[in-house]
C-alpha positions as CSV (number, residue, x, y, z in Angstrom):
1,X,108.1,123.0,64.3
2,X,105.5,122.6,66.8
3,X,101.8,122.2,66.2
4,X,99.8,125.8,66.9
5,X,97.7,124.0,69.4
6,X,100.9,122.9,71.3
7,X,100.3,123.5,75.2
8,X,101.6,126.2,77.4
9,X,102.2,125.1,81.5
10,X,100.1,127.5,83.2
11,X,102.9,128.1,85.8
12,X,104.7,130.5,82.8
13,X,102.3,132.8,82.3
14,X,104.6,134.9,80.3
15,X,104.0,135.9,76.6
16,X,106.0,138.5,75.9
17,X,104.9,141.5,73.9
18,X,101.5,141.9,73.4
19,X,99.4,140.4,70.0
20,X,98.0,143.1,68.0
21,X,94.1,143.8,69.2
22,X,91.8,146.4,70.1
23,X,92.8,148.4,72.8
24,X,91.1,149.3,75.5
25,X,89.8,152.7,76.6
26,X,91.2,153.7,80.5
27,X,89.7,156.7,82.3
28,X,91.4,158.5,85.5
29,X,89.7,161.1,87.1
30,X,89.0,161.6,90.5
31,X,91.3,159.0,91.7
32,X,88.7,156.5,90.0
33,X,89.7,154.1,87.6
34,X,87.7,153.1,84.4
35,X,88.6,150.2,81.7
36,X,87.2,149.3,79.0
37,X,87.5,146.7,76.0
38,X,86.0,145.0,73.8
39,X,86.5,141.2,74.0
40,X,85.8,138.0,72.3
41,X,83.9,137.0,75.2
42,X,82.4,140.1,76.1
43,X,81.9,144.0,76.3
44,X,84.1,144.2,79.6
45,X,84.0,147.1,81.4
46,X,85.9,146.8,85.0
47,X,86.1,150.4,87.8
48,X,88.7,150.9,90.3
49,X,87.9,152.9,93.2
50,X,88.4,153.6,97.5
51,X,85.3,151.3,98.5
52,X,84.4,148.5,101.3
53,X,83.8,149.2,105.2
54,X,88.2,150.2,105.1
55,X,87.9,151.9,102.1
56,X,90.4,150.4,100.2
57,X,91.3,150.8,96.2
58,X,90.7,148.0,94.8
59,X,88.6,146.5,91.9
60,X,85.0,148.1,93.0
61,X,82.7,146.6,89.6
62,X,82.9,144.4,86.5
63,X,80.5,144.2,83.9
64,X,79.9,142.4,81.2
65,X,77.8,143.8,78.1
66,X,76.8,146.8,80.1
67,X,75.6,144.0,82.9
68,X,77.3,144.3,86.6
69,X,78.5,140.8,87.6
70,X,81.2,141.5,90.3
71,X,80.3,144.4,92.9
72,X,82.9,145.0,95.8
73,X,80.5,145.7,98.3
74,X,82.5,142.8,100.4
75,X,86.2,142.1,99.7
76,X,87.2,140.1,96.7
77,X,90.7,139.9,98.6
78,X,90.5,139.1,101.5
79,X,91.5,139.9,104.8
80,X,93.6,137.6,107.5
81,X,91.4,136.1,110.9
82,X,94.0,136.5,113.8
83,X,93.0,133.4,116.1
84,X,91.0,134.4,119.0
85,X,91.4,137.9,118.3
86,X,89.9,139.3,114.8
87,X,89.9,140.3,111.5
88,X,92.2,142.2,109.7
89,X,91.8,143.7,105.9
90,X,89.3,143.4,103.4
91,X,86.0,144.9,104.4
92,X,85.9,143.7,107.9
93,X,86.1,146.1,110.7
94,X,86.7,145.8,114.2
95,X,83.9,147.1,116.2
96,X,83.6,150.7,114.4
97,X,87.6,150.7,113.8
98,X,89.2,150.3,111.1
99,X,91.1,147.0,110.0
100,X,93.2,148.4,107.4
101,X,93.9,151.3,105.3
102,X,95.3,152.4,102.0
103,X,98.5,154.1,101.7
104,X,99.5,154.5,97.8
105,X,97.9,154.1,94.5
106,X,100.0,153.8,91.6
107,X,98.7,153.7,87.6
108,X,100.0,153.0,84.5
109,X,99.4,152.0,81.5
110,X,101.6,150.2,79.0
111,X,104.1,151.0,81.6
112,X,104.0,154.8,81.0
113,X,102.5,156.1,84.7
114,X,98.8,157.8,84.1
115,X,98.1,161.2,86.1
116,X,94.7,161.8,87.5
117,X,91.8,163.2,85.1
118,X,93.0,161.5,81.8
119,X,91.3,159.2,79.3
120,X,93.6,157.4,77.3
121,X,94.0,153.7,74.9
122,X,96.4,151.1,75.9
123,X,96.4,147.2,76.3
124,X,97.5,146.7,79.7
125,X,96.3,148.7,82.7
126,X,98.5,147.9,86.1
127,X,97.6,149.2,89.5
128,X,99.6,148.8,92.0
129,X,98.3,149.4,95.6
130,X,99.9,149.6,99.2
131,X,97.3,148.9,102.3
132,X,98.7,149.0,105.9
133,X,96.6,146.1,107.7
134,X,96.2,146.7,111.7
135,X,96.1,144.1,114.8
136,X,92.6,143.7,115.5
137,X,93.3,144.0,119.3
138,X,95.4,147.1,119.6
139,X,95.5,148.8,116.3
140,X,99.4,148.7,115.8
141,X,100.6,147.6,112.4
142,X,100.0,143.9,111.5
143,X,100.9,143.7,108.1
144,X,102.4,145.9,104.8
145,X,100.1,144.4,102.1
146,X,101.2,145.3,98.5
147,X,98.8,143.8,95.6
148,X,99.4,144.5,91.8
149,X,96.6,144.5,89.8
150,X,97.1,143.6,85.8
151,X,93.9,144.2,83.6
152,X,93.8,143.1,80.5
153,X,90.9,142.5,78.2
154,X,88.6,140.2,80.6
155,X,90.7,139.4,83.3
156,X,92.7,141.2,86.5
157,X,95.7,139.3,87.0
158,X,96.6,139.8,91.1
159,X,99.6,139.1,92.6
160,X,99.6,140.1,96.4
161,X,102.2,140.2,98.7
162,X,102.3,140.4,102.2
163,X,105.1,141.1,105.2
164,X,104.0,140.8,108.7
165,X,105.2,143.4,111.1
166,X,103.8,141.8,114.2
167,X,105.2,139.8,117.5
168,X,104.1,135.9,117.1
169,X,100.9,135.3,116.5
170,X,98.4,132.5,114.4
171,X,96.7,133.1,111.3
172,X,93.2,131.1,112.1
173,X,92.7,131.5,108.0
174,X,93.4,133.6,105.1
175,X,91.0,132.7,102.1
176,X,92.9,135.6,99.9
177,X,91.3,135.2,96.5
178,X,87.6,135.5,97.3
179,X,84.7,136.4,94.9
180,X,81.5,139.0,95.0
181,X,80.2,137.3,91.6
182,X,77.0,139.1,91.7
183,X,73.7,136.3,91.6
184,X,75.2,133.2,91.3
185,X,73.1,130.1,91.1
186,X,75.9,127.3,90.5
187,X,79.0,126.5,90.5
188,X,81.6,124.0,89.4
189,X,85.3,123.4,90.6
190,X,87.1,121.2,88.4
191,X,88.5,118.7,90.6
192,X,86.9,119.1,93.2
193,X,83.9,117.4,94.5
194,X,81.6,119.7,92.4
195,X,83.3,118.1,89.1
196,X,79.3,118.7,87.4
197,X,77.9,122.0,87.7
198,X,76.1,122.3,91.3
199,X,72.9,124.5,92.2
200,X,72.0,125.7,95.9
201,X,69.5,127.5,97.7
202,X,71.8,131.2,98.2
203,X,71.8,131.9,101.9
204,X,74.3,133.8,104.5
205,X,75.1,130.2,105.9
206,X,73.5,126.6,106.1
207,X,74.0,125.3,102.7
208,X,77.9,125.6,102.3
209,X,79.7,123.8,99.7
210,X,83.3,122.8,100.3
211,X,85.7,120.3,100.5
212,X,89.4,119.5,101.6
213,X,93.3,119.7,100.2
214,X,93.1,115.7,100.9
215,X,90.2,115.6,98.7
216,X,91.3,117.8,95.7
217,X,95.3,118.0,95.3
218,X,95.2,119.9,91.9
219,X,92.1,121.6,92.4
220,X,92.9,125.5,90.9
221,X,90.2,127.3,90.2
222,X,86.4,127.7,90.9
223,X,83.9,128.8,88.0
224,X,80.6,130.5,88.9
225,X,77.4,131.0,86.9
226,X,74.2,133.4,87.0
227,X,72.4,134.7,84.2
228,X,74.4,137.2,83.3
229,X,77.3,135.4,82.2
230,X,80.6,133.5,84.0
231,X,83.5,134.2,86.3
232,X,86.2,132.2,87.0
233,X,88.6,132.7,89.7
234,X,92.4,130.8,88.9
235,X,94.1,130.3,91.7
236,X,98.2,129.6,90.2
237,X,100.5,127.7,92.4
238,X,102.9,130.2,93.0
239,X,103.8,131.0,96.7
240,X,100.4,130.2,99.0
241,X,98.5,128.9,96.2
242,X,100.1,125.3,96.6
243,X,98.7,125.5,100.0
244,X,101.5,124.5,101.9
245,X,100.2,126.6,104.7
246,X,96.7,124.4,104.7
247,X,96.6,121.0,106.6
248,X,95.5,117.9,104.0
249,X,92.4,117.6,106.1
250,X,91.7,120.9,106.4
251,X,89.4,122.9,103.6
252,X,90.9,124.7,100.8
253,X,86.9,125.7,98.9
254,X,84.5,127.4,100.7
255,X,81.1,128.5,98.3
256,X,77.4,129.7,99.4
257,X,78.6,131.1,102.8
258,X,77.4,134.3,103.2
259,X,76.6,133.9,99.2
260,X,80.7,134.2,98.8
261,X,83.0,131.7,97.3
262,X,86.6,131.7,98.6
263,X,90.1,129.6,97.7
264,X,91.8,129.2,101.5
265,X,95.5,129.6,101.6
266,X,96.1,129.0,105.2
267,X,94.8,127.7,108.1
268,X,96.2,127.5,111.6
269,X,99.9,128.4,110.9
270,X,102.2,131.2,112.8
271,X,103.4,134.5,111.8
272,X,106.2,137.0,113.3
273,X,107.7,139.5,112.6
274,X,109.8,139.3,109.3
275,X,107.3,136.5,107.5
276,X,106.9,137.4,104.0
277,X,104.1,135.7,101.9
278,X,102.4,135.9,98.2
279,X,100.1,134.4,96.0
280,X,99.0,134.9,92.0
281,X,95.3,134.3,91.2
282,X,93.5,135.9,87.9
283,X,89.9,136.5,87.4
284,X,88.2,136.6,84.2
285,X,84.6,136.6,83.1
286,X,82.9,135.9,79.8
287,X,79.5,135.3,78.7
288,X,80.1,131.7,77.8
289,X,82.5,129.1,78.0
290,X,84.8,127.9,75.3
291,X,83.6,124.0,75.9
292,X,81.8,122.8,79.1
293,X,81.5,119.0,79.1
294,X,80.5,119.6,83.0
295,X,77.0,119.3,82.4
296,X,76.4,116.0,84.2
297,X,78.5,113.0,85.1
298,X,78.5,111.3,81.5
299,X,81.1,114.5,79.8
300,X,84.9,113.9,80.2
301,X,84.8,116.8,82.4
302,X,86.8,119.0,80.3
303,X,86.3,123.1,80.6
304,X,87.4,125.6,78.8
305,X,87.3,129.4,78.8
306,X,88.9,132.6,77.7
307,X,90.8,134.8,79.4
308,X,93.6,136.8,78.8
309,X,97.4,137.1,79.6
310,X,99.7,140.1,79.8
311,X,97.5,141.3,76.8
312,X,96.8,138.3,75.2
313,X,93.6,136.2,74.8
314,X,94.1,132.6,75.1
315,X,92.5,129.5,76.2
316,X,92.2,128.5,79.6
317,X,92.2,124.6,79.4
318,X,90.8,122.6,83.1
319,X,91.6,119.0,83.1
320,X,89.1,116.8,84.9
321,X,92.0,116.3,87.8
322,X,91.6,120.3,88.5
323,X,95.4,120.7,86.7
324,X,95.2,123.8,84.4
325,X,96.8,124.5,81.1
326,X,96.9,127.3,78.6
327,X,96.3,127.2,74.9
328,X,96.8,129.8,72.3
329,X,94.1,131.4,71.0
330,X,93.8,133.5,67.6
331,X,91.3,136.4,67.4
């Protein structure tokens, strides 16, 4: 038999059918989503709603024991720089047009589908959103962008999918899984060159933190910090998140710019026309870690924290080398 504490490759994030726990409470009414659970690592409470300059549903606010720590009043996913030409997605306009636009919401919980003004208990809340994204230079369709949005306990699981529409053109950069953790004051990226927790002076730019794929091979996931509690942001492997699409000298972290953090999943590569791409990130955010040996350069540089998957809490485990694996954990 093996041990309880055996450990689970984060690439099969699957467990099945959900442990018994508390379930959460999910509001619907006026096409605004509310969730909320009680957690090991928190009171989480998490709103879906239209928001940003394009208006797109997505995840608007997250709190944690009745505190806000993630407002979407910038894009936590992010939009796509066309080189030479724009932005498109996200919360970036183009002049006073829009870049993007959201064509379907779909809710459900448990997998039963939820109709607008309802207020019901469940484990697992899925969203599932369609956005058009438009050329920044003419307004014609760029992209169909399809993102699926898994809440469970204190994390959104995302899986986003993209196909492009367009003639030939090059993707300057696509960070994809951003952050709007709200007050940050450091931040550590297991792996990376901020292998201790790092401070900074928050300003729009001029004190950016960031390094390369060269620099950080299995660097997955950036944690933040501010008074209020944590959030981590896990960027998986699947699809983009191996950064094919980013050159080895080119920068996979951005943080402090324009007081955002951001994983970058391309950089300089071509779309047409028929290109379809994805990537898997989850978020999760708790008051305290699980162990943080981070604290300066004499810990092993081991850190954990909880999360939860497909309904299930367990232990996010980052190895010194960035890698990521995932423990069990027993309420």
């Amino acid at each position: 038999m093996k041990p309880a504490h055996v450990i689970i490759a984060a690439a099969a994030l699957s467990f099945g059918v959900p442990a018994a726990s508390h379930a959460a409470t999910v509001t619907y009414n006026d096409g605004k989503i509310s969730y909320a659970e009680k957690t090991p690592w928190g009171d989480i409470d998490i709103a879906f709603a239209n928001c940003m300059a394009n208006n797109l549903y997505t995840f608007s606010s997250v709190s944690i024991d009745g505190i806000e720590v993630n407002h979407t009043e910038s894009d936590n996913i992010g939009p796509f720089l066309i080189d030479r030409k724009g932005w498109s997605g996200g919360n970036h306009l183009n002049g006073e047009r829009l870049s993007a636009h959201t064509r379907s919401v779909r809710v459900s919980l448990d997998g039963k589908e939820l109709k607008n003004d309802c207020s019901v208990k469940g484990k697992i809340l899925t969203v599932e959103v369609d956005n058009i994204l438009l050329h920044p230079s003419d307004d014609s369709e760029l992209a169909n962008e399809h993102v699926i949005y898994t809440v469970s306990g204190n994390s959104i699981d995302v899986k986003a999918s993209h196909e492009f529409l367009c003639a030939p053109e090059t993707i300057e950069r696509y960070y994809g899984m951003q952050s709007m953790f709200v007050n940050e004051y450091e931040t550590l990226t297991p792996g990376g060159k901020f292998s201790t927790w790092t401070t900074y002076p928050v300003t729009s730019t001029g004190n950016e933190i960031q390094f390369t794929k060269a620099e950080a091979p299995q660097f997955s996931t950036f944690i933040e910090h501010s008074k209020n509690g944590y959030q981590a942001s896990h960027m998986t492997r699947d699809g983009l998140g191996d950064r094919h699409m980013v050159g080895d000298d080119d920068i996979i972290f951005i943080g402090n710019s324009w007081s955002k953090t951001y994983h970058k999943i391309i950089g300089m590569q071509p779309v047409r026309s028929g290109d379809r791409f994805n990537w898997h990130g989850i978020y999760s955010w708790f008051r305290e870690p699980i162990t943080d040996n981070c604290r300066n350069a004499s810990g092993d540089g081991i850190f954990e924290y909880g999360a939860y998957v497909d309904g299930r809490p367990r232990i996010f485990h980052l190895n010194p080398d960035g890698s990521l694996t995932v423990k069990p954990f027993k309420l």
